[in-house]
C-alpha positions in Angstrom: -34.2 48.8 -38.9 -32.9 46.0 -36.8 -29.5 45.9 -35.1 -28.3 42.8 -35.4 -24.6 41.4 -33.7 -23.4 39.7 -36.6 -21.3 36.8 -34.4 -24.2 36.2 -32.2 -27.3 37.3 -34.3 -29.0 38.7 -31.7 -31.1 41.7 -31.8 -29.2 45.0 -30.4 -31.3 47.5 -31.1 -34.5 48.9 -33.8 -35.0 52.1 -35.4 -38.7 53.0 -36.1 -40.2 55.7 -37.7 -44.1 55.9 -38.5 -47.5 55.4 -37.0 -47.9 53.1 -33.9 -44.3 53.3 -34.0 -44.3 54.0 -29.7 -46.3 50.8 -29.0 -43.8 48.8 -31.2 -41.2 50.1 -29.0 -42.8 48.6 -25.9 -42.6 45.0 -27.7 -39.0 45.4 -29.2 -38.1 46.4 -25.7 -39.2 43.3 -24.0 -37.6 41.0 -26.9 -34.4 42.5 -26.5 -33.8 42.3 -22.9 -34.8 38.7 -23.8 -31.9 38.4 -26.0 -33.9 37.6 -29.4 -31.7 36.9 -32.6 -33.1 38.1 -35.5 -33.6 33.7 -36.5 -36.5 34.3 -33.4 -37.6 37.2 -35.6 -38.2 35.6 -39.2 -39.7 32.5 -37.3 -42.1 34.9 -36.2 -46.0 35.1 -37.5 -47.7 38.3 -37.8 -51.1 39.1 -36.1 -52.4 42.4 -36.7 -52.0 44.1 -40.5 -50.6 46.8 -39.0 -46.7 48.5 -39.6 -45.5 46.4 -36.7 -45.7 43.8 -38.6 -43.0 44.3 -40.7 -40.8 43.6 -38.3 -41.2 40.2 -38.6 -41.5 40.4 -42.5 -38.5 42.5 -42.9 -35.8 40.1 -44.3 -34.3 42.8 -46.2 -34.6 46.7 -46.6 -36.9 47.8 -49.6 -34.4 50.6 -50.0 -31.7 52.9 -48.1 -32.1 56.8 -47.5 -29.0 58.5 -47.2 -29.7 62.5 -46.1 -33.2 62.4 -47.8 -32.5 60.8 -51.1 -32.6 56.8 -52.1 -29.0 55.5 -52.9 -29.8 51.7 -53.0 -33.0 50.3 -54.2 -34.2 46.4 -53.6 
């Protein structure tokens, strides 16, 4: 999940779960403290067909979990 200032659209913050999810950390980090907007994000390309890439594919969540059970679906 992004965090995203919705005045400014930049990039607060991002939850991620999964595997690699500590090296996608490192790069969020970085991009952050650059001040990216999430516009910096979906003119992104991804390299590597790994998870990380969908944080530059995510335009919208797939679906929301609320205390282990789906309450909105795409």
């Amino acid at each position: 999940k992004l965090v995203v200032d919705a005045d400014t659209d930049k990039v607060l913050g991002a939850h991620v779960l999964g595997p690699d999810a500590g090296e996608m950390a490192q790069l969020l980090g970085v991009s952050v403290k650059m001040g990216v907007t999430k516009s910096d994000f979906d003119r992104t390309m991804a390299v590597h067909p790994t998870a990380a890439e969908e944080l530059v594919t995510m335009y919208k969540p797939s679906y929301t979990v609320r205390k282990g059970e789906v309450v909105e679906a795409a």
